[in-house]
KOLSEDO-674665 format. One record per residue (C-alpha): z, x, y; residue in one letter. Coordinates in Angstrom, 3 decimals. Layout:
N
pz=Z, px=X, py=Y, r=A
...
***
This chain:
67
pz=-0.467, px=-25.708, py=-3.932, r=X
pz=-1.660, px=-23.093, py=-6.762, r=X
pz=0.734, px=-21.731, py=-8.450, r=X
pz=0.721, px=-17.919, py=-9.336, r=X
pz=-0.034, px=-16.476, py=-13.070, r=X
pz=3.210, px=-14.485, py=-12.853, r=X
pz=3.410, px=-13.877, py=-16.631, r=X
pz=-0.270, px=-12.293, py=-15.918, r=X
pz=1.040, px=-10.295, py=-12.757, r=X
pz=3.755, px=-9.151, py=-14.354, r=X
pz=2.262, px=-8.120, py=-17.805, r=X
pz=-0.609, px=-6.109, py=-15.225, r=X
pz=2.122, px=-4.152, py=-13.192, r=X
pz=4.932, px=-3.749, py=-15.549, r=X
pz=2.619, px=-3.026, py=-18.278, r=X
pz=-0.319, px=-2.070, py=-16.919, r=X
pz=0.777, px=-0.153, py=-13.437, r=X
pz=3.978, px=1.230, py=-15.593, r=X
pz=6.558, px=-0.231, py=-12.666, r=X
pz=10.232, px=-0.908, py=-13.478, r=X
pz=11.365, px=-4.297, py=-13.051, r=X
pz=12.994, px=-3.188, py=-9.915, r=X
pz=9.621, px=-1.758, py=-8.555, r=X
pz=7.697, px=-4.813, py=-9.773, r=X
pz=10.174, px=-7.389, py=-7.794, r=X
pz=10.109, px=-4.774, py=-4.428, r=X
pz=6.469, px=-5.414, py=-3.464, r=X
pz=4.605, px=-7.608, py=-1.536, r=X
pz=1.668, px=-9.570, py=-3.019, r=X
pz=-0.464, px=-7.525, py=-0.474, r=X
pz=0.869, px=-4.386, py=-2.087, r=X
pz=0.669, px=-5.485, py=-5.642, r=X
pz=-2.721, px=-6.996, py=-5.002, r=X
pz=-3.386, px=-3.406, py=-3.603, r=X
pz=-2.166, px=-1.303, py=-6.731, r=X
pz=-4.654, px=-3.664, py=-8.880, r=X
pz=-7.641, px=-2.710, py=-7.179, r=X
pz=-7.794, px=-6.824, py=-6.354, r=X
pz=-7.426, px=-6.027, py=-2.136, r=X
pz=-10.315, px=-6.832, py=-0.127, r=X
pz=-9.566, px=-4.662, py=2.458, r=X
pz=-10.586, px=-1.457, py=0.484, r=X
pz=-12.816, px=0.201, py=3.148, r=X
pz=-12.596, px=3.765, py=3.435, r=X
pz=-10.859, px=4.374, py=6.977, r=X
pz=-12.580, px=6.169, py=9.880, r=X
pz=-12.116, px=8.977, py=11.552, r=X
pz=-11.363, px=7.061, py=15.029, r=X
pz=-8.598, px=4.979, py=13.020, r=X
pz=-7.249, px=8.576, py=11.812, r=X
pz=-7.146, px=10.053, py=15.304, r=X
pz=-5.366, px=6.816, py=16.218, r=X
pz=-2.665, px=7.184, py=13.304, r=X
pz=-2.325, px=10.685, py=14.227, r=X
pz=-1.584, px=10.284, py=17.965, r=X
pz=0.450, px=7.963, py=17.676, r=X
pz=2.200, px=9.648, py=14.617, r=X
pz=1.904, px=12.986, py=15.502, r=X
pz=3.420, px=15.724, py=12.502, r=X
pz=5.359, px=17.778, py=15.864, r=X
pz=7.999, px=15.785, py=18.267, r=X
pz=5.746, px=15.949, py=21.480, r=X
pz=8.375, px=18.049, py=23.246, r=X
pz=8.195, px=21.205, py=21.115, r=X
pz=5.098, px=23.891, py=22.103, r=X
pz=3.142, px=25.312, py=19.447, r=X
pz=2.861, px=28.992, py=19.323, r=X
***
């Protein structure tokens, strides 16, 4: 098993990302990995994934008419 540089992770968001302690110790690694720019899944979303998100999270209750 590899072990994780957690004096390095913590030096880059404490330090570098400015996070309190509490902050720091509330993420995932997927977030922190995320706030460093280190995520591999950086790809600009598209506009099918956005109609998606906003159907499904839509900014009006469904049962109230517009207008």
């Amino acid at each position: 098993m590899i072990g994780l540089d957690w004096p390095g992770l913590m030096r880059a968001g404490l330090y570098g990302l400015r996070l309190t302690p509490a902050e720091f110790w509330a993420l995932t690694p997927a977030e922190l990995q995320l706030m460093l720019g280190l995520s591999k899944a950086q790809v600009a979303m598209g506009r099918s994934r956005l109609d998606e998100l906003q159907a499904r999270f839509p900014d009006t209750p469904k049962d109230v008419k517009n207008g």
